[in-house]
Backbone bond lengths (Angstrom), bond angles and torsions (degrees), N, CA, C in turn:
res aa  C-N    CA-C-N  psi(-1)  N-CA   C-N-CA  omega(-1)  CA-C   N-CA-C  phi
1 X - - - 1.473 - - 1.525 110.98 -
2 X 1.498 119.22 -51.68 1.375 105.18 -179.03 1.730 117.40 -76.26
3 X 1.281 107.83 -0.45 1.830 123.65 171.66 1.569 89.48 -42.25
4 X 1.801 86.40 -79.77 1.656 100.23 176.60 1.495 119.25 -16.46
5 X 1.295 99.05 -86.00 1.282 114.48 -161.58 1.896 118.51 -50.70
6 X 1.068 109.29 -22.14 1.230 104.23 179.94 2.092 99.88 -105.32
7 X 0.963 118.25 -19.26 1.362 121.26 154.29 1.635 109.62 -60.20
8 X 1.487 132.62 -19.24 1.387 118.88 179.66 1.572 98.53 -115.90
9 X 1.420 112.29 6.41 1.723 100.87 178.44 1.736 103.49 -103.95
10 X 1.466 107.24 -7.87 1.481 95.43 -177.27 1.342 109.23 -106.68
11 X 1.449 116.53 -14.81 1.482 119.77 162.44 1.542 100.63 -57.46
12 X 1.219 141.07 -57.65 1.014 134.21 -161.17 1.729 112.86 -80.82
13 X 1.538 117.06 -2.27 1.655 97.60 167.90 1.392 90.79 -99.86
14 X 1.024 153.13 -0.44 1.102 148.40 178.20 1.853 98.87 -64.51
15 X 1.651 127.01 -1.52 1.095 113.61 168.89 1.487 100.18 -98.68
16 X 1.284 141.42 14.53 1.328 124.51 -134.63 2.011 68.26 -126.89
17 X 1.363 104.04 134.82 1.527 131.22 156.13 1.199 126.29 -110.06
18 X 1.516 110.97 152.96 1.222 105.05 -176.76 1.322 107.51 -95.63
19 X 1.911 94.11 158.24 1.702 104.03 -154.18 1.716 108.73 111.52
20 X 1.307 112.99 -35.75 1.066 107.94 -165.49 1.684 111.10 -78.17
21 X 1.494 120.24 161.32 1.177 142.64 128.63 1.854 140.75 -33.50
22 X 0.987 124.51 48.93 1.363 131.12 -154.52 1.713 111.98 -71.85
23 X 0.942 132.80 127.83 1.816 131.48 152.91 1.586 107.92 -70.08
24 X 1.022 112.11 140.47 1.273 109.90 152.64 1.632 129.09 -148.34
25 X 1.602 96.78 124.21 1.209 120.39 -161.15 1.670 116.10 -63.48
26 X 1.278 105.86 -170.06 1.820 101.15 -172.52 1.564 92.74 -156.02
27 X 1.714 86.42 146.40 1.575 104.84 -169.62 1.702 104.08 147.86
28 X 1.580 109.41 -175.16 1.255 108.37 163.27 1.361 121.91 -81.92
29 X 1.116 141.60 -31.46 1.394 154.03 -176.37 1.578 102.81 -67.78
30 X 1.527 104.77 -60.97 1.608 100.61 176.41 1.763 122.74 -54.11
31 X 1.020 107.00 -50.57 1.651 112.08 164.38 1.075 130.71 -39.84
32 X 1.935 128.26 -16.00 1.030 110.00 149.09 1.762 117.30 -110.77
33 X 1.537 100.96 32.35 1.791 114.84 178.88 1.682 83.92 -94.86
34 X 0.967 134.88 -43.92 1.328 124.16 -167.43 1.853 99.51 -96.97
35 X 1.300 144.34 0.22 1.077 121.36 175.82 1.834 100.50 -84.34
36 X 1.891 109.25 -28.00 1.495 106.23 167.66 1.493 101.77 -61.24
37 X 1.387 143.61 -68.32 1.585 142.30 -163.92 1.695 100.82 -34.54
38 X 1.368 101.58 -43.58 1.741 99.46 -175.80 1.471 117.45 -51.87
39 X 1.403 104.65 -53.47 1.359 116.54 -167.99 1.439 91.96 -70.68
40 X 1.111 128.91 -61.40 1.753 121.39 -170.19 1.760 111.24 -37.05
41 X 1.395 99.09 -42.49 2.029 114.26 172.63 1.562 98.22 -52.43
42 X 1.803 112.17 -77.35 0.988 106.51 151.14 2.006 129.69 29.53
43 X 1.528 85.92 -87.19 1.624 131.49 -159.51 1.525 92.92 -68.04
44 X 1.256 116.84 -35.33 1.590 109.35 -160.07 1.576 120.41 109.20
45 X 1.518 102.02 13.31 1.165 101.51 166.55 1.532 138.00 -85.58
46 X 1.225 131.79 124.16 1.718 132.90 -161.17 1.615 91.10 -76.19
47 X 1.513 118.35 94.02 1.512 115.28 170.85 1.546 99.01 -125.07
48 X 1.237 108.19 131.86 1.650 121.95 135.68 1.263 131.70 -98.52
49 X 1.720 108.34 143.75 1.732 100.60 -167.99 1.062 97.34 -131.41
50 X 1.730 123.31 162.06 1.025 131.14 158.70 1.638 115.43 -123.04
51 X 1.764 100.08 116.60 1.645 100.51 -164.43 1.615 108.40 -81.13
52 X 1.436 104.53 177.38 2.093 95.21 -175.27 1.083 114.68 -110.02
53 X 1.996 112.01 -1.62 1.606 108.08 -169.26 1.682 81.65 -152.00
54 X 1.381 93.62 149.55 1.609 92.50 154.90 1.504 147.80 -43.59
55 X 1.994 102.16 -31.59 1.317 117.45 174.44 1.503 117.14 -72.43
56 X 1.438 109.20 -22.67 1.895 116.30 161.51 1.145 100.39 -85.42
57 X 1.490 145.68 -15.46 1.814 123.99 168.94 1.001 96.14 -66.37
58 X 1.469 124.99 -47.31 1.962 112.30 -167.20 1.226 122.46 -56.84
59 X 1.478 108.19 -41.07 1.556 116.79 -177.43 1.617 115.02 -65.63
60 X 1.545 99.90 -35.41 1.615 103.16 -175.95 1.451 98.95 -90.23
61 X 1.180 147.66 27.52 1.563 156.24 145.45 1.464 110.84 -90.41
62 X 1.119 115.87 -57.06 1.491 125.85 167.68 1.377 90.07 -38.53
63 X 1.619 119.26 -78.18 1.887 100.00 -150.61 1.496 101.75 -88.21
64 X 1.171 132.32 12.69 1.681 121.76 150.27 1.823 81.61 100.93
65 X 1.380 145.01 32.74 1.196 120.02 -178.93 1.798 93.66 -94.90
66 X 1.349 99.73 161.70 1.597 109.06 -162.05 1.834 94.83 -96.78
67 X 1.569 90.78 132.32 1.860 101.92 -177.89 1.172 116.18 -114.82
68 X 1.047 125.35 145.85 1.491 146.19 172.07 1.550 109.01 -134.66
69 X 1.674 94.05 161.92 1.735 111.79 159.11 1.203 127.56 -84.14
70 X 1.510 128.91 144.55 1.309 115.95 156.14 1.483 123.73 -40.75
71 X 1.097 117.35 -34.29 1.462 100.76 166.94 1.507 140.85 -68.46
72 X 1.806 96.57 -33.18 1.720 103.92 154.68 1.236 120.75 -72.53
73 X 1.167 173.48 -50.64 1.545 131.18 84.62 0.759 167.61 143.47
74 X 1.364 128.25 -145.03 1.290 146.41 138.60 1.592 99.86 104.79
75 X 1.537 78.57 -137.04 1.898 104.82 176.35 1.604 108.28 -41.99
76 X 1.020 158.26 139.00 1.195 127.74 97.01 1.204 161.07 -90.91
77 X 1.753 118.41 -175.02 1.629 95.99 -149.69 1.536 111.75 -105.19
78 X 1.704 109.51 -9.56 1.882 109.51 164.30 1.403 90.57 -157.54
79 X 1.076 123.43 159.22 1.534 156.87 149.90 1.421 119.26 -123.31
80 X 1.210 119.62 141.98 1.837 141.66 -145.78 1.188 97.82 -139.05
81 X 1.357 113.20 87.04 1.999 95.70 -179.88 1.911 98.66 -128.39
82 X 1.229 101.63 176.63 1.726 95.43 167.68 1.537 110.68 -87.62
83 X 0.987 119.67 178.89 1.848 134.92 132.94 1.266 117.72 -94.61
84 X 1.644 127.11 165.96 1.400 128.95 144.13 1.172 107.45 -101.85
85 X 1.431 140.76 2.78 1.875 156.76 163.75 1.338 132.18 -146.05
86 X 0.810 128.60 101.22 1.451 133.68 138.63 1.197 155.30 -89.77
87 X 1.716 127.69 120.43 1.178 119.19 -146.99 1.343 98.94 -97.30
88 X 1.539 135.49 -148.81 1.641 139.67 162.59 1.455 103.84 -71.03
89 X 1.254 126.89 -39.61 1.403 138.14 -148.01 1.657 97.48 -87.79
90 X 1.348 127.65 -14.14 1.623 147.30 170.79 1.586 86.91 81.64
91 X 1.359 148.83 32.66 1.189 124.12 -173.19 1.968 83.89 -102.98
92 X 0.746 95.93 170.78 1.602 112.08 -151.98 1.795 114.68 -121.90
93 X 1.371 123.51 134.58 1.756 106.09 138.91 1.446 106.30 -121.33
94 X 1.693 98.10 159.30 1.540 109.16 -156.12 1.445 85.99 -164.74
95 X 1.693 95.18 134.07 1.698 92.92 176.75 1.795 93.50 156.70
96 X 1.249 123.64 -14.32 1.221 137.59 -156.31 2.020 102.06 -58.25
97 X 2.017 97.74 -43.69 0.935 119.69 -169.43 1.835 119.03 -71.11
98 X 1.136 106.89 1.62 1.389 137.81 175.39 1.959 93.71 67.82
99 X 1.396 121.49 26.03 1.374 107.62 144.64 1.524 145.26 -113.23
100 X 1.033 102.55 12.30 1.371 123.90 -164.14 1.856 122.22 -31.52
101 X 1.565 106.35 -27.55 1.525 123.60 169.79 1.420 95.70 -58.93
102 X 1.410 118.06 -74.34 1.391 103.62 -151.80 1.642 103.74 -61.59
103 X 1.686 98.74 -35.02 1.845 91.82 -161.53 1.915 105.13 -61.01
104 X 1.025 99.40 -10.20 1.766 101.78 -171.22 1.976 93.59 -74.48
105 X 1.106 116.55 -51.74 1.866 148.58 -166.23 1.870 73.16 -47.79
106 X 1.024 98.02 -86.25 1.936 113.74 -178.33 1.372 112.62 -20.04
107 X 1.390 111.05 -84.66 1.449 132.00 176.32 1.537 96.82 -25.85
108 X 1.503 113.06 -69.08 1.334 96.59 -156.27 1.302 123.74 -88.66
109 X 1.192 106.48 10.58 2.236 122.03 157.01 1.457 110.42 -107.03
110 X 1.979 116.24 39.00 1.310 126.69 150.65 0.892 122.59 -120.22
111 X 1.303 119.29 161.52 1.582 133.05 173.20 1.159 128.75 -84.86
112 X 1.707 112.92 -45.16 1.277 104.62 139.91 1.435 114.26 -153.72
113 X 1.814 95.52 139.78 1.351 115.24 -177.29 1.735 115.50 -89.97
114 X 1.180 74.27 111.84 1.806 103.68 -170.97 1.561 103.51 -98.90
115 X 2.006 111.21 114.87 1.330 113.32 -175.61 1.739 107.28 -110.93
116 X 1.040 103.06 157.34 1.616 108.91 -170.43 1.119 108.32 -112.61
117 X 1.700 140.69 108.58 1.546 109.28 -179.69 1.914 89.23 -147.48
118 X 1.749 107.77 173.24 1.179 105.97 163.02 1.393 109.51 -95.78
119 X 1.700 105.81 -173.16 1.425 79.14 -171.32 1.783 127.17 -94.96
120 X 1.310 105.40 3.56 1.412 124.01 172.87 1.982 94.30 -57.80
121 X 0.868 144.66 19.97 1.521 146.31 169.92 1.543 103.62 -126.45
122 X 1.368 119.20 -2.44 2.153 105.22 158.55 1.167 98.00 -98.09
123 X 1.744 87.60 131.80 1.410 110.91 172.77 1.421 96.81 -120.00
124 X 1.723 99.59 171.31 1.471 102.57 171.81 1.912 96.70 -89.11
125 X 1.243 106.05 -62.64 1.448 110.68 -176.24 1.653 113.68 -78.75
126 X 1.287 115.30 146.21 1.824 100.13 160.45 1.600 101.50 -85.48
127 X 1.638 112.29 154.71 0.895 165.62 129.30 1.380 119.41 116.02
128 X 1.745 99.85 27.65 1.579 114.83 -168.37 1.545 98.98 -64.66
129 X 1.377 123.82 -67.55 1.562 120.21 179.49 1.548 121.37 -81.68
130 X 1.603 109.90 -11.56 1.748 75.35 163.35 1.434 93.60 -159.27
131 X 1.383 117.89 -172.54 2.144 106.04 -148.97 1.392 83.98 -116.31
132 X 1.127 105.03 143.25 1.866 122.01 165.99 1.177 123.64 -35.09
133 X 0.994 128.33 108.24 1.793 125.25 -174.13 1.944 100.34 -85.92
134 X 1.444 113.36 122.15 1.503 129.35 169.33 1.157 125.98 -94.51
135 X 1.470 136.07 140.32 1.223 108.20 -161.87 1.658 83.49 -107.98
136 X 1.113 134.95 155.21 1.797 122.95 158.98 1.665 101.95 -152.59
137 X 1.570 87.71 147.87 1.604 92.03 170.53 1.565 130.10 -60.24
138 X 1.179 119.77 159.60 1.750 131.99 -162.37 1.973 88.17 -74.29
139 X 0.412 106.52 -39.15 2.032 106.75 -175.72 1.750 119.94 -70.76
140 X 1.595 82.44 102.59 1.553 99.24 -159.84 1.542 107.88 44.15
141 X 1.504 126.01 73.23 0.990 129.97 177.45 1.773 97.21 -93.10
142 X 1.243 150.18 -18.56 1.352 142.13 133.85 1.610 136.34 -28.73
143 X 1.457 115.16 -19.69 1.483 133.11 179.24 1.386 87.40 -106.28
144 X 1.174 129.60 -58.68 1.659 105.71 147.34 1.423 123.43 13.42
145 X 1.438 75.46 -103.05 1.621 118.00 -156.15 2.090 91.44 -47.67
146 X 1.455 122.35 -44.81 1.606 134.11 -168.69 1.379 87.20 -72.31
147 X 1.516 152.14 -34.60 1.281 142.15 -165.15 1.858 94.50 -98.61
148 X 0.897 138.13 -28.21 1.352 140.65 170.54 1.794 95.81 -56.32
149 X 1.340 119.91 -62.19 1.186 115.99 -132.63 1.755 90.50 -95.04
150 X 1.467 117.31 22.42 1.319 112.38 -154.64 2.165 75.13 -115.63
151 X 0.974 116.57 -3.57 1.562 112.55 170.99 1.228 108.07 -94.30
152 X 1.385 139.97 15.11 1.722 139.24 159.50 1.741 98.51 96.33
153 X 1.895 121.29 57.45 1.460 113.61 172.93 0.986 88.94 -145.24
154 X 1.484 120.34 -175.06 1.575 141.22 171.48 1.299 88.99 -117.88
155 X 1.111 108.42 130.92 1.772 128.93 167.57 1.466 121.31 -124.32
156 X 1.457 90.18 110.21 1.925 121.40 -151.40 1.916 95.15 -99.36
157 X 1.231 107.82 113.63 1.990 98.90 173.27 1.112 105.13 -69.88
158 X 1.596 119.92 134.58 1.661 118.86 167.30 1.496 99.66 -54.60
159 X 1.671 111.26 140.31 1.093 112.57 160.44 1.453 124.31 91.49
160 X 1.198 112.30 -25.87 1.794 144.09 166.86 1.523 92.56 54.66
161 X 1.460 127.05 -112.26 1.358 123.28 -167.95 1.403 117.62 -72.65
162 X 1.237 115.86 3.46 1.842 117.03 -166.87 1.747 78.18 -139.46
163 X 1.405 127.38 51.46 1.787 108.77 156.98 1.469 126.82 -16.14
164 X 1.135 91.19 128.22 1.808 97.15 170.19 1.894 114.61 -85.68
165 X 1.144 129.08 114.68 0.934 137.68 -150.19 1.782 100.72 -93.56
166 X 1.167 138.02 114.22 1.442 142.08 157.96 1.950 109.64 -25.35
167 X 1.012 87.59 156.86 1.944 98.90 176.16 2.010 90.66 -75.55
168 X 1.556 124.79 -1.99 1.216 112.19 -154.37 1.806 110.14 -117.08
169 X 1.763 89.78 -11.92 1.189 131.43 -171.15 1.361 135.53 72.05
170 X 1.655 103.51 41.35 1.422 126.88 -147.39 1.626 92.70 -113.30
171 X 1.345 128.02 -171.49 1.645 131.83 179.51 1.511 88.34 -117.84
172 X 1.724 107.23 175.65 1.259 128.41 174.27 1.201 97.69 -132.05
173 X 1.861 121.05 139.32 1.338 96.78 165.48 1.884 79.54 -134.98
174 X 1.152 116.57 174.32 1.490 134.77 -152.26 1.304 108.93 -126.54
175 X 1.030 131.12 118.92 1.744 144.37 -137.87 1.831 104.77 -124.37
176 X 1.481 104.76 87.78 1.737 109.14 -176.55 1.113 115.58 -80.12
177 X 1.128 143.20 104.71 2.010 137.29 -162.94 1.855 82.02 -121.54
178 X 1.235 99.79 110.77 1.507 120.39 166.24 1.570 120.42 -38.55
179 X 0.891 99.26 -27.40 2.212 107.68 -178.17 1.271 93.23 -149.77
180 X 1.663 130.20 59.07 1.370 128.46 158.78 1.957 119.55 63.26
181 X 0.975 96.46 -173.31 1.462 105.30 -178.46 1.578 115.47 -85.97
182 X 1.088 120.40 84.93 1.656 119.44 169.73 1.329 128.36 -29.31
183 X 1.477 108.75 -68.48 1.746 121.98 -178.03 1.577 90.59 -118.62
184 X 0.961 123.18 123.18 2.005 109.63 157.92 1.118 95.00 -119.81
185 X 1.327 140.29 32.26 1.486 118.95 141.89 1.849 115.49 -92.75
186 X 1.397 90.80 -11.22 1.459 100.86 -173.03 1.627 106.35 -89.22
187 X 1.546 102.14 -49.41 1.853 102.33 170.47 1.638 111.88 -60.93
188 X 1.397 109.78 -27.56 1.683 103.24 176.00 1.233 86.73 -61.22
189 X 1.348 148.55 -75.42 1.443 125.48 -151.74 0.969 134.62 -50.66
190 X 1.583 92.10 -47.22 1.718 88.74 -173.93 1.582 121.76 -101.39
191 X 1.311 97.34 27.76 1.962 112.38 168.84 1.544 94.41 -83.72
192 X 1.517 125.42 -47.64 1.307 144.54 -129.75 1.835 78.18 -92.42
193 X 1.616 122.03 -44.48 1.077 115.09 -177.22 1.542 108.59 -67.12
194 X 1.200 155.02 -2.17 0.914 136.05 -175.27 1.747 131.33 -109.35
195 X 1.069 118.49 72.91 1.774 145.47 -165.44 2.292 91.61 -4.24
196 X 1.388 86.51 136.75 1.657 85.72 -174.34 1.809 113.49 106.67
197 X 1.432 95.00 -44.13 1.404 79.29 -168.71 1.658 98.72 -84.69
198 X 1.660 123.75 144.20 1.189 124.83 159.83 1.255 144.21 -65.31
199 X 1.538 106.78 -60.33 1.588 109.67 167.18 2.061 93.54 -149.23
200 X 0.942 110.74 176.42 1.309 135.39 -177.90 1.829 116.26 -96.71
201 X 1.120 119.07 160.48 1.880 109.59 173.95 1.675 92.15 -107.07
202 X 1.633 120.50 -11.32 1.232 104.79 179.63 2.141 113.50 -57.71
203 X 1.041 120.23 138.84 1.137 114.15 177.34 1.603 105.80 -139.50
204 X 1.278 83.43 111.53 1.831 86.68 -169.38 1.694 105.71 -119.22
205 X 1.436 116.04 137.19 1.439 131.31 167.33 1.576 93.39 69.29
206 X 1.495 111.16 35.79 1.672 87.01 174.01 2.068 93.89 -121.12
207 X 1.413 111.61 -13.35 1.678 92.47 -169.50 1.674 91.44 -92.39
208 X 1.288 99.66 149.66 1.703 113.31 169.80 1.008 124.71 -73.92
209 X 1.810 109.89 -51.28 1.409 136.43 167.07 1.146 132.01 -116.89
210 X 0.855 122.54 128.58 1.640 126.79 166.40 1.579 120.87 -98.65
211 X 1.711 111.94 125.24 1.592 106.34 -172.67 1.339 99.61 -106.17
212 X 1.342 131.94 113.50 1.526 137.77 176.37 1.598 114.36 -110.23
213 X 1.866 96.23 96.08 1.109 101.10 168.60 1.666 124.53 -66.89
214 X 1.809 114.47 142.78 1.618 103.36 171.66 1.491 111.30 -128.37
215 X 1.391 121.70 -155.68 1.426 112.67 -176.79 1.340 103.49 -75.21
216 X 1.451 105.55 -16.62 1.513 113.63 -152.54 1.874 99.30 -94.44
217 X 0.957 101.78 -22.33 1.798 98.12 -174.93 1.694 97.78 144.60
218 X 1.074 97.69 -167.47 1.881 94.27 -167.65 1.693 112.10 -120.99
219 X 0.943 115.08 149.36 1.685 139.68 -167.37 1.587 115.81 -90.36
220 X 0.914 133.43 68.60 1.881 111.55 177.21 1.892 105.24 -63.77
221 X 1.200 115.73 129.14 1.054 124.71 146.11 1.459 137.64 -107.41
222 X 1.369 121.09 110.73 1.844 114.40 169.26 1.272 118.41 -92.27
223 X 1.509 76.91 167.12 1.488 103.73 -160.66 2.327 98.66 -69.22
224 X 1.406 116.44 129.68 1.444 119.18 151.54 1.197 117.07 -44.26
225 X 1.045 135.78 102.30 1.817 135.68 175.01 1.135 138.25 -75.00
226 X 1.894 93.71 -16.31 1.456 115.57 174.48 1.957 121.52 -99.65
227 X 1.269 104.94 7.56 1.266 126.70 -175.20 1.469 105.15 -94.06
């Protein structure tokens, strides 16, 4: 599995030039998208990055790659992150890695969001193999959790009596839909409607590409533009 995975994270810096603006995502898959970015620095490449969690600042300190904020900045020109789903349509859930706020913040100040996965992560439906990660604030985050579960899920707290705490200092709680995600453009809304919750791991119409490593060799898929 991690053969894979770092076989679909170095296909994918292989889009990354120097000069560019880089995101860099968090997870296992991404960790070895940025151990290639290192070596490319390494190489002599003029990169600035902007990481999505603290556990990618460490790594990109370790290999000396040069960091900035989105606000120093701006646009950028690719981001390399994983999924924990992907459907045909490339819309995505992501959140597993307990960063999903910032990586959403990222994604959507790129140009193009470039995902790394093996292929045990295409699905036909989202949330058949693994449950939506939510991010919501600590204040009455339980009335929450009763307005979450009032859209047809079980809503599980990361971490249960020892919470796992966000890089933002927010909770996660984990979203079980018995036969997957029906509409998630429709549950993105109306999660988003409900005061508390922060952002969603659904991430829809934001990756361009998807790199799906297999036993057999690896897959690029893009994104339909006219859909």
């Amino acid at each position: 599995m991690s053969d894979r995975k770092r076989m679909a994270a170095e296909r994918a810096v292989e889009l990354v030039e120097d000069g560019m603006k880089v995101g860099l995502g968090t997870g296992s898959t991404a960790y070895y998208a940025i151990e290639a970015i290192g070596r490319l620095v390494r190489n002599g490449y003029k990169i600035v990055a902007v990481p999505t969690s603290l556990a990618s600042e460490r790594q990109a300190r370790d290999l000396e790659i040069p960091l900035a904020t989105l606000e120093e900045v701006g646009t950028l020109d690719i981001t390399i992150d994983g999924a924990d789903e992907v459907d045909r349509d490339l819309d995505l859930i992501k959140g597993m890695g307990g960063a999903l706020l910032r990586e959403k913040i990222v994604a959507h100040s790129t140009l193009q969001e470039i995902i790394v996965v093996d292929d045990s992560k295409v699905v036909q439906t989202l949330g058949t193999k693994f449950p939506l990660p939510v991010e919501v604030v600590p204040f009455s985050h339980g009335r929450t959790r009763y307005y979450m579960e009032l859209l047809g899920c079980r809503a599980e707290l990361r971490g249960g009596s020892e919470p796992f705490i966000t890089d933002n200092g927010n909770l996660i709680y984990h979203l079980h839909f018995e036969s997957g995600i029906e509409d998630p453009y429709d549950l993105q809304r109306k999660l988003k409607d409900i005061p508390g919750v922060v952002e969603t791991g659904l991430f829809l119409k934001m990756a361009k590409k998807v790199v799906v490593a297999f036993d057999s060799g690896i897959r690029v898929m893009e994104r339909d533009v006219t859909k």
